[in-house]
N, C-alpha and C positions, 0 to 999 in steps of 0.2 A: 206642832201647833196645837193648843186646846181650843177643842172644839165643844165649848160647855155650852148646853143648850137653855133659851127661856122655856122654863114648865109649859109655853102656848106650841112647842115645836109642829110647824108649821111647813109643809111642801107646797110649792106656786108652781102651776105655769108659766107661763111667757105672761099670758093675757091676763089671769089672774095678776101676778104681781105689776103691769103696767095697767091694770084696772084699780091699784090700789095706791099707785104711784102721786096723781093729784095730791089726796088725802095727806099724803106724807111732803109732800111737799110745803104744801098750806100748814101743817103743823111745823115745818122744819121754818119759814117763812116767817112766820108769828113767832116763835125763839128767837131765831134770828132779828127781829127787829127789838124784842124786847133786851136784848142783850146791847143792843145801838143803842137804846134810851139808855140804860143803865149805864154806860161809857160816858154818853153825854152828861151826865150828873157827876160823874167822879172829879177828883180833884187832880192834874197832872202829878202833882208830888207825890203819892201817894206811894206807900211801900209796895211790889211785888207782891200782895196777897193774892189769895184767892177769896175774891169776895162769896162770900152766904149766898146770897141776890144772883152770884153766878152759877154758883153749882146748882141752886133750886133750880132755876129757867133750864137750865142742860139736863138735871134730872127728869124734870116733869115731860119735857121732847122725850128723852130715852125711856121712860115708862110707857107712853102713849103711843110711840110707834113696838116698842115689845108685845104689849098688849094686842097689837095686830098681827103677832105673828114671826114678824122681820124681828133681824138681827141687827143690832146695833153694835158696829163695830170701829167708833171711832165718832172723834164728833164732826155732826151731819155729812156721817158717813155710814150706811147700812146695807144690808146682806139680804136678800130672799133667797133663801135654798129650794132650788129645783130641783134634789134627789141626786145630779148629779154635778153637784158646783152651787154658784150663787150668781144671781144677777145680782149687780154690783151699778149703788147710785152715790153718787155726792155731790150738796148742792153748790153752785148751784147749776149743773147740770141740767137741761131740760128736758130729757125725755130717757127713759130706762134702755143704755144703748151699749152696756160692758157685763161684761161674765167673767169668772175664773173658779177655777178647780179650788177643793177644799185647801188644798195646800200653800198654793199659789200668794195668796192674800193678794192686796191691794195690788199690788207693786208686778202682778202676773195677766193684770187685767186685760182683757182682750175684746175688739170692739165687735159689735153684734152686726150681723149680715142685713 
């Protein structure tokens, strides 16, 4: 698995990262709705692209929660490394309640006590 890290590389605890959880939510939230507008103006027939207007809205979320640290490992889907593993969110989840091992990825996720 590569484990390439953002230059902010970043250790949370428990409480740190569910103290940063809002934040990221609210920002995942606001994407998320911009991404509904943007649907709603397309045209059904439209070919299979990838629209410009999509990849911006996903990049500028993926910059913004980097910038804080977290790992962005899918879309609105991200990583806090706690040294040994990651607390593990995707929205729209409501509260930071899965972990797993560096290896594990998604799919090893395990729910928190």
């Amino acid at each position: 698995m590569d484990r390439r890290r953002d230059p902010v590389k970043r250790i949370f605890t428990y409480e740190e990262a569910a103290g940063l959880l809002p934040a990221v939510q609210q920002l995942t939230s606001d994407a998320v709705a911009e991404l509904e507008k943007l649907a709603e103006r397309q045209e059904p027939n439209e070919p299979e692209e990838i629209d410009p207007e999509y990849e911006a809205i996903v990049g500028r979320w993926a910059e913004a929660v980097m910038k804080l640290g977290i790992e962005v490992k899918g879309l609105w889907l991200i990583d806090f490394d706690c040294g040994s593993g990651y607390y593990c969110w995707k929205h729209p989840e409501p509260a930071l309640q899965y972990f797993h091992g560096y290896e594990e990825g998604f799919s090893g996720r395990v729910k928190l006590n």
